[in-house]
Structure formats: C-alpha cells, structure tokens
PQR file with spaces between the fields and no chain letter, atoms N, CA, C, O and H, PARSE charges and radii, in Angstrom:
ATOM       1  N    UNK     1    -115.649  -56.976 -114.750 -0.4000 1.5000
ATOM       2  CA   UNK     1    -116.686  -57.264 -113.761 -0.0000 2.0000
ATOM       3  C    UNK     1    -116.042  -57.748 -112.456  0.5500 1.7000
ATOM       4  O    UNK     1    -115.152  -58.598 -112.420 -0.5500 1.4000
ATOM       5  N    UNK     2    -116.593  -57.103 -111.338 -0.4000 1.5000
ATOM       6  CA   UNK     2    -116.322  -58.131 -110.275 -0.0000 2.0000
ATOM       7  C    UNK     2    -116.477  -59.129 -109.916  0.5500 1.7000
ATOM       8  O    UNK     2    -117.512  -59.712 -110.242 -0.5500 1.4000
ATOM       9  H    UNK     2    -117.315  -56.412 -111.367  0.4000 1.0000
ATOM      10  N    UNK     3    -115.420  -59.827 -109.004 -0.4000 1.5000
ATOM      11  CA   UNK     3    -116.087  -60.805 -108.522 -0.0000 2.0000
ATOM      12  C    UNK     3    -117.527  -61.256 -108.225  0.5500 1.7000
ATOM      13  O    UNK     3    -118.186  -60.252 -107.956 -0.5500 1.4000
ATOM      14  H    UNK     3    -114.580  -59.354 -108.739  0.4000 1.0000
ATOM      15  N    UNK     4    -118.415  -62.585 -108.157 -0.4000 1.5000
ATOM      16  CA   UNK     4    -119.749  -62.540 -107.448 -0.0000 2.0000
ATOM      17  C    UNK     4    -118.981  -63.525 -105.971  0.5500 1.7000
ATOM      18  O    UNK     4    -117.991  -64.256 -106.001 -0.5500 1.4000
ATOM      19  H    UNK     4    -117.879  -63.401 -108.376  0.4000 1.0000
ATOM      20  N    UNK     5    -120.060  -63.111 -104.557 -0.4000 1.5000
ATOM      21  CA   UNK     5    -119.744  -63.302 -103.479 -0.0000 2.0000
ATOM      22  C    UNK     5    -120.367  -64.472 -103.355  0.5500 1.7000
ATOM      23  O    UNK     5    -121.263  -64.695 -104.169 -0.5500 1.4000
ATOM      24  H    UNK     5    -120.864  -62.517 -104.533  0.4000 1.0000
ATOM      25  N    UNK     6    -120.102  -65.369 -102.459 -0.4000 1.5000
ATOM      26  CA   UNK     6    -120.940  -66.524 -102.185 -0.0000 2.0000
ATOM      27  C    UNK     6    -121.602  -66.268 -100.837  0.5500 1.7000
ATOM      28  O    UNK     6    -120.805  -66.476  -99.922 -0.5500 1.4000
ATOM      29  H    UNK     6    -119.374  -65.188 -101.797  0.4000 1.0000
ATOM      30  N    UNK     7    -122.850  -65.869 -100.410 -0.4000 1.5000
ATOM      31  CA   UNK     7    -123.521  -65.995  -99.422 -0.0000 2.0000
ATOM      32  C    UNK     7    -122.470  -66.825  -98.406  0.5500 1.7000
ATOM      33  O    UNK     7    -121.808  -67.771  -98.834 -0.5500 1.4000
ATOM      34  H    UNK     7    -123.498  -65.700 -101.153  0.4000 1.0000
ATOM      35  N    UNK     8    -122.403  -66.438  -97.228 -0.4000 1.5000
ATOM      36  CA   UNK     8    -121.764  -66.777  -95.933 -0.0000 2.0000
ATOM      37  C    UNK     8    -122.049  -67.699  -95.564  0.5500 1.7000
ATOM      38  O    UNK     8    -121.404  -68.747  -95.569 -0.5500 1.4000
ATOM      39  H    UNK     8    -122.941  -65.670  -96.881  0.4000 1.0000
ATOM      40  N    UNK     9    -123.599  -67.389  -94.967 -0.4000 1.5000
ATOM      41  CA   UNK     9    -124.481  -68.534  -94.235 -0.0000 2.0000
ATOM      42  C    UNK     9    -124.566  -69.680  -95.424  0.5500 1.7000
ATOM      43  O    UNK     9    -124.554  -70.845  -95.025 -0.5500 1.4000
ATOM      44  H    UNK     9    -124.124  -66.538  -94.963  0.4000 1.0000
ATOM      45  N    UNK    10    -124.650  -69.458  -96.838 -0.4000 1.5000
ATOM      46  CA   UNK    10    -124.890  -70.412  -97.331 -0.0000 2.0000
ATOM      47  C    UNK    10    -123.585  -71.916  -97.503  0.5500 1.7000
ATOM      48  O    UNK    10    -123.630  -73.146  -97.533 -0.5500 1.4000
ATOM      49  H    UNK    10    -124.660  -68.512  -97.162  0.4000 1.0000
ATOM      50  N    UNK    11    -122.438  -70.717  -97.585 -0.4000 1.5000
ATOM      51  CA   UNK    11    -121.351  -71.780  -97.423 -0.0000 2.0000
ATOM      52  C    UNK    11    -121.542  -72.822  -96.080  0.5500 1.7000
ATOM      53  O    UNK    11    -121.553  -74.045  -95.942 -0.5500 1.4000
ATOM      54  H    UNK    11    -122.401  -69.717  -97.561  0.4000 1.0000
ATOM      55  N    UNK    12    -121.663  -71.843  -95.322 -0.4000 1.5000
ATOM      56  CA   UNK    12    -121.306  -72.729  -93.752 -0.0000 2.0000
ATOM      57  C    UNK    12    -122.666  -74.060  -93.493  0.5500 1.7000
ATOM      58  O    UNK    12    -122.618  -74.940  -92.634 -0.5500 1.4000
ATOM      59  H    UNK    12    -121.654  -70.850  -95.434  0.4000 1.0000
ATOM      60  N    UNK    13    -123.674  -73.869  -94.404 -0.4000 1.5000
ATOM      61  CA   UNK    13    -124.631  -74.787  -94.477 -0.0000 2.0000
ATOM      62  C    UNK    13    -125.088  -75.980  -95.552  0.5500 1.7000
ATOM      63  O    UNK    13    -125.790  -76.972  -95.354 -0.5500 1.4000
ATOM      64  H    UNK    13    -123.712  -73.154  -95.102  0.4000 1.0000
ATOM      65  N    UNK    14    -124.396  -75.489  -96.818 -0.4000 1.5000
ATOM      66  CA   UNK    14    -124.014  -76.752  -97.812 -0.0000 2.0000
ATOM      67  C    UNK    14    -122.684  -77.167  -98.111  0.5500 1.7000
ATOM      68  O    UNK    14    -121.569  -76.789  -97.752 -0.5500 1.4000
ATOM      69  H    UNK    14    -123.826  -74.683  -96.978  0.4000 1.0000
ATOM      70  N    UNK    15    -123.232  -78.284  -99.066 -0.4000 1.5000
ATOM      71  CA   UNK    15    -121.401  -78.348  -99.540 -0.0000 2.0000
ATOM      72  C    UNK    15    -122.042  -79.583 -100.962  0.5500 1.7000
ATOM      73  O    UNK    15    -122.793  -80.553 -100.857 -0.5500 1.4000
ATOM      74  H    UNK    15    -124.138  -78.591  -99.357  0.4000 1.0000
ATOM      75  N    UNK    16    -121.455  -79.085 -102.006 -0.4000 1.5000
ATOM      76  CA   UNK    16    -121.794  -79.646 -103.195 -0.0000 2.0000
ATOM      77  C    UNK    16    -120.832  -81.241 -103.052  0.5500 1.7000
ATOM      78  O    UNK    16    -119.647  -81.220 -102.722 -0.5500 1.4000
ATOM      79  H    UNK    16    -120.845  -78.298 -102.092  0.4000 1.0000
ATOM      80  N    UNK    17    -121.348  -82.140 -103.265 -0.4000 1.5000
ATOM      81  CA   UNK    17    -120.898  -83.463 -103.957 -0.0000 2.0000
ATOM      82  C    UNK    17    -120.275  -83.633 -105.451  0.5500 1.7000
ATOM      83  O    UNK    17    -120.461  -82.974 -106.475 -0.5500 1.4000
ATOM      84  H    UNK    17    -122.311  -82.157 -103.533  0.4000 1.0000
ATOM      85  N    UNK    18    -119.532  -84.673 -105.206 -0.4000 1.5000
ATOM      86  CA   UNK    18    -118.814  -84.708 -106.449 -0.0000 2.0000
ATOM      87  C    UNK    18    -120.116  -84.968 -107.391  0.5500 1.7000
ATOM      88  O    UNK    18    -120.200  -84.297 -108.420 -0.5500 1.4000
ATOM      89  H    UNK    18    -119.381  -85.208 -104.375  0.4000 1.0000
ATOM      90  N    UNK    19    -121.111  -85.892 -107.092 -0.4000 1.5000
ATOM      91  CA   UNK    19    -122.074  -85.981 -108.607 -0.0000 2.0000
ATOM      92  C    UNK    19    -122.692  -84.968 -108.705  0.5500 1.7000
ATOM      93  O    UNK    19    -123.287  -84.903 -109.781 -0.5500 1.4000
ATOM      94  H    UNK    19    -121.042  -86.437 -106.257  0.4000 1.0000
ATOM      95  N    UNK    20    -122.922  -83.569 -107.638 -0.4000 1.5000
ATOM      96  CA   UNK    20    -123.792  -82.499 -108.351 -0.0000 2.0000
ATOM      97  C    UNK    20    -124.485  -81.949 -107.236  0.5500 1.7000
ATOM      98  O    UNK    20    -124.855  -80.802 -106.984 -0.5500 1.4000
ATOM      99  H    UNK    20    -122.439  -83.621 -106.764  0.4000 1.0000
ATOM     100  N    UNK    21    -124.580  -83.074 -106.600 -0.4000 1.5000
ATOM     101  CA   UNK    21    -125.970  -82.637 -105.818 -0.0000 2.0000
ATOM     102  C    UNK    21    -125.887  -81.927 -104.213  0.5500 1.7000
ATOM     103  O    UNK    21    -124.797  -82.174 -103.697 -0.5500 1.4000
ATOM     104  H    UNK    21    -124.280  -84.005 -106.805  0.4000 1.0000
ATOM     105  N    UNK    22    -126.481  -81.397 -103.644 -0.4000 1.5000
ATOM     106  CA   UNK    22    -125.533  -80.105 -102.924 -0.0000 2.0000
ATOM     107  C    UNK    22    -126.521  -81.287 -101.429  0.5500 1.7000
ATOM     108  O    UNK    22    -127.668  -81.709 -101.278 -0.5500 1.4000
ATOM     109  H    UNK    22    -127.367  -81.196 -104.063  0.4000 1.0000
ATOM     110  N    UNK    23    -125.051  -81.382 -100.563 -0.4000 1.5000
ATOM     111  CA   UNK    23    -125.855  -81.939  -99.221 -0.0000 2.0000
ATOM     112  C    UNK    23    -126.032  -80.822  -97.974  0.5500 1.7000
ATOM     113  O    UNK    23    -125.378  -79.779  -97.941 -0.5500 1.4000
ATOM     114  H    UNK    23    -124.119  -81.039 -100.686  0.4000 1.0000
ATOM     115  N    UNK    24    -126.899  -81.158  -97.077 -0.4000 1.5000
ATOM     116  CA   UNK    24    -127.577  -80.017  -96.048 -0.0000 2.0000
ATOM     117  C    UNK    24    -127.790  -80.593  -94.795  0.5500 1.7000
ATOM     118  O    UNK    24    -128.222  -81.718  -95.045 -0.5500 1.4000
ATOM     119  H    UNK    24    -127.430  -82.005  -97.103  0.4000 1.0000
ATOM     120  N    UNK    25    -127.723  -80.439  -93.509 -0.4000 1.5000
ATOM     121  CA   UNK    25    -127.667  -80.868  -92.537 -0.0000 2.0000
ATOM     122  C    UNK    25    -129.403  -81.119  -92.157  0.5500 1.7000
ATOM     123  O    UNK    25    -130.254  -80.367  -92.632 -0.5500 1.4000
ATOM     124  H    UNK    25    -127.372  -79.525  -93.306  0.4000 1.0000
ATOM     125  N    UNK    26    -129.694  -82.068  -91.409 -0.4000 1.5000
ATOM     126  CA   UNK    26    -131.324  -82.392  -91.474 -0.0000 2.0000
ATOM     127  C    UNK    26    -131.593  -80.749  -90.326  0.5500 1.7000
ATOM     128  O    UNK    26    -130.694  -80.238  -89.658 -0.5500 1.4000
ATOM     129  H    UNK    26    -129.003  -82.679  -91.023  0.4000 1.0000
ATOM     130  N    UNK    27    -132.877  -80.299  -90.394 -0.4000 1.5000
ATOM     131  CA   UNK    27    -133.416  -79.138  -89.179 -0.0000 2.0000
ATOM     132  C    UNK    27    -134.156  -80.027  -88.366  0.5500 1.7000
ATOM     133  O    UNK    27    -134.052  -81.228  -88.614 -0.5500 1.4000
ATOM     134  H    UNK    27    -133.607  -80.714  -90.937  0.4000 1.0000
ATOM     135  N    UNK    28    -134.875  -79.660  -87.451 -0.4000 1.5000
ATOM     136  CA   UNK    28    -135.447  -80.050  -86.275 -0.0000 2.0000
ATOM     137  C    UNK    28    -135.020  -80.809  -85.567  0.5500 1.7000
ATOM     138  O    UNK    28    -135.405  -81.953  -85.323 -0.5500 1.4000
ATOM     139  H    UNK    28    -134.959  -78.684  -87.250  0.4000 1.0000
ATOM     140  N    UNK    29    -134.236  -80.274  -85.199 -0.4000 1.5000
ATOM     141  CA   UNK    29    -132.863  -81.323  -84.117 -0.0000 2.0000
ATOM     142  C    UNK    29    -132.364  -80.612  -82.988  0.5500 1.7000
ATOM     143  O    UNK    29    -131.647  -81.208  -82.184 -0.5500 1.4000
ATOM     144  H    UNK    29    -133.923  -79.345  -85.398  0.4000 1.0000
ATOM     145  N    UNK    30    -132.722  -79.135  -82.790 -0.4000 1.5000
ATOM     146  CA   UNK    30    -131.546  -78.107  -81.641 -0.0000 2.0000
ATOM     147  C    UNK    30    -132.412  -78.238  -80.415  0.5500 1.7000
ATOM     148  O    UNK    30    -132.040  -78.661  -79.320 -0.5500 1.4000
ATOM     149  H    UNK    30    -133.305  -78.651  -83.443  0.4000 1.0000
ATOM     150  N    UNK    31    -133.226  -77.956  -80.636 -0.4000 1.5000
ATOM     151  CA   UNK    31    -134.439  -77.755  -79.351 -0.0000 2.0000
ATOM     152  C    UNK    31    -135.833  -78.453  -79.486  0.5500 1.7000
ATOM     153  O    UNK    31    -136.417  -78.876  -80.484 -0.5500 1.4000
ATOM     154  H    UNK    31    -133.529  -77.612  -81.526  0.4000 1.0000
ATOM     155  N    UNK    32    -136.223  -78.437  -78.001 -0.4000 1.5000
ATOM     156  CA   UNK    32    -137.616  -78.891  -77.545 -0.0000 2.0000
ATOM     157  C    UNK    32    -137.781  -80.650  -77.990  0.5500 1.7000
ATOM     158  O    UNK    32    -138.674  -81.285  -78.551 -0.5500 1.4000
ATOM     159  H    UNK    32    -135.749  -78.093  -77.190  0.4000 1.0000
ATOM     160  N    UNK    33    -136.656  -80.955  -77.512 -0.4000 1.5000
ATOM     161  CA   UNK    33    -136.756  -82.130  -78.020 -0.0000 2.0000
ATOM     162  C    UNK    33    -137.404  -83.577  -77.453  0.5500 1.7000
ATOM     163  O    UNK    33    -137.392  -84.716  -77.918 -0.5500 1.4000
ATOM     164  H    UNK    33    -135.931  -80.439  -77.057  0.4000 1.0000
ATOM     165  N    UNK    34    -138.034  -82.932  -76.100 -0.4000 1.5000
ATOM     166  CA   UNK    34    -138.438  -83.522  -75.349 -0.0000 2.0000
ATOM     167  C    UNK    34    -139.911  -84.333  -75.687  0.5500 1.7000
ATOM     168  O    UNK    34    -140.202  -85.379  -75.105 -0.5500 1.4000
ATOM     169  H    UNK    34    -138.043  -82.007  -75.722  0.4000 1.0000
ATOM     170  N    UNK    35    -140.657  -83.797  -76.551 -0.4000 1.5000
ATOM     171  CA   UNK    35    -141.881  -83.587  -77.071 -0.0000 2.0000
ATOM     172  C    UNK    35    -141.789  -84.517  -78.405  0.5500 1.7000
ATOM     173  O    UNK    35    -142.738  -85.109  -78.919 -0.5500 1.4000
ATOM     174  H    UNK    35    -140.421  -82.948  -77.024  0.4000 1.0000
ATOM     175  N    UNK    36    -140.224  -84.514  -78.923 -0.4000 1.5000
ATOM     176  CA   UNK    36    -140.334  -85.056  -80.046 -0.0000 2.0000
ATOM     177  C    UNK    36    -139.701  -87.196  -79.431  0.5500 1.7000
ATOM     178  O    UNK    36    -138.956  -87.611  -78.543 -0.5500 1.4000
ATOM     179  H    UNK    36    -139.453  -84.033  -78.506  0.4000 1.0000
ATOM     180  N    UNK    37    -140.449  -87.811  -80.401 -0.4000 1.5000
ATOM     181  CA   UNK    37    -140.415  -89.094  -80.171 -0.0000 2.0000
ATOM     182  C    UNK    37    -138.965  -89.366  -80.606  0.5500 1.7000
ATOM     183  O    UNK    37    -138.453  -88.721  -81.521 -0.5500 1.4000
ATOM     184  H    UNK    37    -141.055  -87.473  -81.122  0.4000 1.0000
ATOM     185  N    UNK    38    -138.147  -90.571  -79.770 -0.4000 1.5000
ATOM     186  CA   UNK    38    -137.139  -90.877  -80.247 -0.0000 2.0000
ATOM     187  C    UNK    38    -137.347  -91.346  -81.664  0.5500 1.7000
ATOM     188  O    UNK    38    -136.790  -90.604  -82.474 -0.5500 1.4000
ATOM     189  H    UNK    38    -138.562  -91.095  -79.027  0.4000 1.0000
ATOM     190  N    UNK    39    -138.054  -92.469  -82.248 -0.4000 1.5000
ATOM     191  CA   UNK    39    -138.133  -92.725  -83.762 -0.0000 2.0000
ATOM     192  C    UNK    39    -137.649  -91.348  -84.537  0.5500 1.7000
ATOM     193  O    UNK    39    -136.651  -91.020  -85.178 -0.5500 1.4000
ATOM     194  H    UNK    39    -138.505  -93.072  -81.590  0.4000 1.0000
ATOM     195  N    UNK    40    -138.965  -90.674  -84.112 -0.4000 1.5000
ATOM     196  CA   UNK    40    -138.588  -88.992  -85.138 -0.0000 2.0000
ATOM     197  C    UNK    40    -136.828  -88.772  -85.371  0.5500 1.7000
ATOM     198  O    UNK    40    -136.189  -88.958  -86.407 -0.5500 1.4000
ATOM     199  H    UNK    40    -139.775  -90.940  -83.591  0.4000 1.0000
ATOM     200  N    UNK    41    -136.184  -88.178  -83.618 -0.4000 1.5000
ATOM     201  CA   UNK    41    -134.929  -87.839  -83.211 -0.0000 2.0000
ATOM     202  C    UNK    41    -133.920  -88.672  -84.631  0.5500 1.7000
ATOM     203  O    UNK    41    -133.384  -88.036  -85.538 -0.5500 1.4000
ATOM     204  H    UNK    41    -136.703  -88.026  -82.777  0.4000 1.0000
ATOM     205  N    UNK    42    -133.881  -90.183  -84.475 -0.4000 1.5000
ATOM     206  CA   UNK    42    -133.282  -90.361  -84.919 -0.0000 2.0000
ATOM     207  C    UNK    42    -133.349  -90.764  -86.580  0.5500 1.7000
ATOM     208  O    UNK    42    -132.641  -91.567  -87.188 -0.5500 1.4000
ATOM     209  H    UNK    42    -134.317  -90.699  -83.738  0.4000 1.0000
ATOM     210  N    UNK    43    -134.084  -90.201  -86.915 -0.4000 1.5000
ATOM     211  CA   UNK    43    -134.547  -90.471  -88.108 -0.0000 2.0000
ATOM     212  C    UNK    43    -133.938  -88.911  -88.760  0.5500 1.7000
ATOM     213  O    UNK    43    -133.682  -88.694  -89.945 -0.5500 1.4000
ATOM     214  H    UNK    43    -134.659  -89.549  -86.422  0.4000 1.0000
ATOM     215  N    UNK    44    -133.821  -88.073  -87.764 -0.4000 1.5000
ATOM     216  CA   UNK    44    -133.493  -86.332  -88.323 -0.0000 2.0000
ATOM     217  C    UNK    44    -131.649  -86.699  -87.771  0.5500 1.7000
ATOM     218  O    UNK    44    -131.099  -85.757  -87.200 -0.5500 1.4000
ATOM     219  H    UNK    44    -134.029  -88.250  -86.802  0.4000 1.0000
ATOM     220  N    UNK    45    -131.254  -87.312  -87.860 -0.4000 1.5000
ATOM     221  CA   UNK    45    -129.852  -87.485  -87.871 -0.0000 2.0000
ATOM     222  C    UNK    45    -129.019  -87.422  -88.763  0.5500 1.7000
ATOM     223  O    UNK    45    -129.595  -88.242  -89.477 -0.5500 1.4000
ATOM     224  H    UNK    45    -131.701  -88.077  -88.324  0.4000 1.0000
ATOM     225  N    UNK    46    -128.027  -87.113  -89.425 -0.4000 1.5000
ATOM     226  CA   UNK    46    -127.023  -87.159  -90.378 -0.0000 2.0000
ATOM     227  C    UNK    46    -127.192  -86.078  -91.765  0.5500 1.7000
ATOM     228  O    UNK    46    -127.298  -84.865  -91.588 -0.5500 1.4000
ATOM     229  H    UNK    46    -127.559  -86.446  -88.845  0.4000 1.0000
ATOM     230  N    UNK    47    -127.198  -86.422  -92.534 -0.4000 1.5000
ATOM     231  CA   UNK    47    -127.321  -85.476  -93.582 -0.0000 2.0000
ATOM     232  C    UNK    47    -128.900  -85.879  -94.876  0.5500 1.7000
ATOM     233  O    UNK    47    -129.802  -86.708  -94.989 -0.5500 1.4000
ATOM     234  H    UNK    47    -127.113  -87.408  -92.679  0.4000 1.0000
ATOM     235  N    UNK    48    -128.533  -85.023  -95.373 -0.4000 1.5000
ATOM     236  CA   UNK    48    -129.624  -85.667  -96.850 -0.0000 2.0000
ATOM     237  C    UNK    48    -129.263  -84.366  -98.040  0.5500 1.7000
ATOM     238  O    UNK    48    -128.440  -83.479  -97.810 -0.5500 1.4000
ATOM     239  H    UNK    48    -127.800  -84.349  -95.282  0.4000 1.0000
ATOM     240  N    UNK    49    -129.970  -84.465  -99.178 -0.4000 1.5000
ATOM     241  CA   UNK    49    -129.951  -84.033 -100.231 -0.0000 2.0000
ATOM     242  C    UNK    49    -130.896  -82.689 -100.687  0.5500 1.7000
ATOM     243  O    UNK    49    -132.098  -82.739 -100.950 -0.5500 1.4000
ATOM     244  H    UNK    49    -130.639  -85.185  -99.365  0.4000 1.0000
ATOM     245  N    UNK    50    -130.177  -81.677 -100.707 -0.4000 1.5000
ATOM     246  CA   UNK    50    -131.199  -80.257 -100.845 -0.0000 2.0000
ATOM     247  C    UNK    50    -132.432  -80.648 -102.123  0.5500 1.7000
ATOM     248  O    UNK    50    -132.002  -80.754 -103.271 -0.5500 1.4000
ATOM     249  H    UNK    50    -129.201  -81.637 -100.493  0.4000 1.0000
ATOM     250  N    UNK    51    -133.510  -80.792 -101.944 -0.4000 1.5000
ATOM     251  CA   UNK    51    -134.613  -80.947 -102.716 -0.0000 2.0000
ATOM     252  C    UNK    51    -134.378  -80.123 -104.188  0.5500 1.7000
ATOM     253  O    UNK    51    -133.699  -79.097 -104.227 -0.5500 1.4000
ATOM     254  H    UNK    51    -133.859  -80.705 -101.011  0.4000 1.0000
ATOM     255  N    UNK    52    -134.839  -80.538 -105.045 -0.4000 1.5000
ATOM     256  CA   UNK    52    -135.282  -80.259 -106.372 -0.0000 2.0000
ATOM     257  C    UNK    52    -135.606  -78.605 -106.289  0.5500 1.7000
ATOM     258  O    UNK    52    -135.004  -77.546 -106.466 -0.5500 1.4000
ATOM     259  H    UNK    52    -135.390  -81.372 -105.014  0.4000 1.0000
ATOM     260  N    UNK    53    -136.789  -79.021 -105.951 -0.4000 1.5000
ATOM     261  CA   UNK    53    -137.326  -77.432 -106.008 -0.0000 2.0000
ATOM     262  C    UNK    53    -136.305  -76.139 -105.430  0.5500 1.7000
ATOM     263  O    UNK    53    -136.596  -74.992 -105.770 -0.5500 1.4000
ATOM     264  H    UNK    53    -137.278  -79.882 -105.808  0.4000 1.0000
ATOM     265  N    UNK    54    -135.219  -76.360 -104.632 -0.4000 1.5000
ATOM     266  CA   UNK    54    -134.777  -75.615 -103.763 -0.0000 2.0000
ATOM     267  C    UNK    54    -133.657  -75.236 -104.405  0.5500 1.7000
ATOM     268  O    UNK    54    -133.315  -74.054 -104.376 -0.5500 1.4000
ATOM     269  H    UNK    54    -134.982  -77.291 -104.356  0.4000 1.0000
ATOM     270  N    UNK    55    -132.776  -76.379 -105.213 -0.4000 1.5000
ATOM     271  CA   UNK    55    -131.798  -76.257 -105.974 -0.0000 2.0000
ATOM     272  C    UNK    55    -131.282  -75.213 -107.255  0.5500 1.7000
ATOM     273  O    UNK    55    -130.142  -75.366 -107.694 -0.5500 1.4000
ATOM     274  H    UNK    55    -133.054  -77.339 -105.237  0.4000 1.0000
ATOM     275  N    UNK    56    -132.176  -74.151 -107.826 -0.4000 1.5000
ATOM     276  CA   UNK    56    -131.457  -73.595 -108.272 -0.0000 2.0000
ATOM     277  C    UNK    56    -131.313  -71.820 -107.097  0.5500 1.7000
ATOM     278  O    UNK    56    -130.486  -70.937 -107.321 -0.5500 1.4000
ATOM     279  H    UNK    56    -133.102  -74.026 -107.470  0.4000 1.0000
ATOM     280  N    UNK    57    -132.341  -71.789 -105.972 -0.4000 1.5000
ATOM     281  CA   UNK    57    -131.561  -70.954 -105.077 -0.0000 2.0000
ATOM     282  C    UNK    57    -130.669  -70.928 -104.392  0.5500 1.7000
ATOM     283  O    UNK    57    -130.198  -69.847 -104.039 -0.5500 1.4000
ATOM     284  H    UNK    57    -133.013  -72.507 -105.790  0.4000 1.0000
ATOM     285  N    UNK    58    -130.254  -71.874 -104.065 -0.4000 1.5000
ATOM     286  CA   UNK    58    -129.114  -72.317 -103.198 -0.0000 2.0000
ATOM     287  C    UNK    58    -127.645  -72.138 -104.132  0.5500 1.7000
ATOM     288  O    UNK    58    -126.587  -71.760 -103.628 -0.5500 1.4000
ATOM     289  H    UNK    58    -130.637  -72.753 -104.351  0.4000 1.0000
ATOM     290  N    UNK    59    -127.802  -72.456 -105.439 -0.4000 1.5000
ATOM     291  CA   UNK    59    -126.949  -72.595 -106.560 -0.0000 2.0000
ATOM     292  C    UNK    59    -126.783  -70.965 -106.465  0.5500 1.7000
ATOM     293  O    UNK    59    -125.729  -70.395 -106.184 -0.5500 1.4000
ATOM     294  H    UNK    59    -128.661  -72.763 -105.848  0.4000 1.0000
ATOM     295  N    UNK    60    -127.846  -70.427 -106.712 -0.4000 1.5000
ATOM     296  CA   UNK    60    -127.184  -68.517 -106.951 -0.0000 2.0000
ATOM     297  C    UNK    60    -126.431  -68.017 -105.564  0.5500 1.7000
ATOM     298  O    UNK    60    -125.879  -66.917 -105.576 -0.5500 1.4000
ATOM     299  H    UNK    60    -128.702  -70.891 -106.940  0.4000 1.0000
ATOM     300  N    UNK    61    -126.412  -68.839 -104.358 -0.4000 1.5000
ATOM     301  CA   UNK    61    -126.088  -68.321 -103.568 -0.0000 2.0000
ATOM     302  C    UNK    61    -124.754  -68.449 -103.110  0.5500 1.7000
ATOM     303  O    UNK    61    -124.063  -67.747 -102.371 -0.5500 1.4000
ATOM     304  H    UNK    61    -126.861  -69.732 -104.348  0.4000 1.0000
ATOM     305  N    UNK    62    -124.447  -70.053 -104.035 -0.4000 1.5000
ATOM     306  CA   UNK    62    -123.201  -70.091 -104.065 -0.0000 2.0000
ATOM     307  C    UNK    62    -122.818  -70.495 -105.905  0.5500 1.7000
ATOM     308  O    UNK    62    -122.748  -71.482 -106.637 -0.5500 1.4000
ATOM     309  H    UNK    62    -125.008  -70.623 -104.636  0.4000 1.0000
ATOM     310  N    UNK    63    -122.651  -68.968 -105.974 -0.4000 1.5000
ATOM     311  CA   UNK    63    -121.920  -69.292 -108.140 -0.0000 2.0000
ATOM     312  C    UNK    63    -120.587  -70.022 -108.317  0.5500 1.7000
ATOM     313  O    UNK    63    -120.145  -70.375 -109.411 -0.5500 1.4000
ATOM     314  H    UNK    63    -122.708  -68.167 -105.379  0.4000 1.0000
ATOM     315  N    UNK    64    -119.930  -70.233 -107.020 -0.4000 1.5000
ATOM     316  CA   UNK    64    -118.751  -70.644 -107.460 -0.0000 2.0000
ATOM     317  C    UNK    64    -118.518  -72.717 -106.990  0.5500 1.7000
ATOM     318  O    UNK    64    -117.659  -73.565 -107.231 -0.5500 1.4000
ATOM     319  H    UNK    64    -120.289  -69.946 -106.131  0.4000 1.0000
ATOM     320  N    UNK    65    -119.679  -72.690 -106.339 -0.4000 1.5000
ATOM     321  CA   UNK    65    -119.782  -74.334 -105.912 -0.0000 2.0000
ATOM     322  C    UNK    65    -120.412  -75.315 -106.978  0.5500 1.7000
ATOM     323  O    UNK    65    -120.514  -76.516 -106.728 -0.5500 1.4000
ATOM     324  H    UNK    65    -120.377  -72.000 -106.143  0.4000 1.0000
C-alpha cells in the first residue's frame, strides 16, 4: 500500500500536543476589525483546543499526527 498524505492546509493549521489533543489558531482576527470590540479582539488571541465534535476530521486529515 501506499503511503496516506497528510492534507497541506491541514498541517500548516494544527499541531497535535503531547496529551492528544490537536491545538488551532483562534479565526476572526484578519479583518474588519474595526467593528469588532476590543474585549472581543482580545479574547480571539492566542491559541485553543480543536473541539470534540471536529476531532476525528481533522485526525483523517492528518493519519500520521
């Protein structure tokens, strides 16, 4: 059998943790930010944890992480 590929975009947008759990950069942060309240802004800062539900697509996208 061949190799399986790991989705591109998916590499360049997660990255699995040593306990398991795959981290993801927060969205609503690039644009129109003018509209959005600082509280919001900085509350969408840093990282967090790919949700439950989301976790076993992200997993097929990368088989080898």
């Amino acid at each position: 059998m061949p190799k399986m590929k790991t989705k591109s975009g998916a590499a360049k947008r997660f990255r699995v943790r040593a306990s398991g759990s795959i981290k993801r950069g927060q969205a609503f942060k690039r644009h129109i930010l003018t509209k959005k309240t600082t509280k919001n802004k900085r509350h969408l800062r840093g990282s967090t944890a790919v949700h439950d539900s989301d976790m076993k697509s992200v997993r097929s996208m990368m088989p080898y992480a």
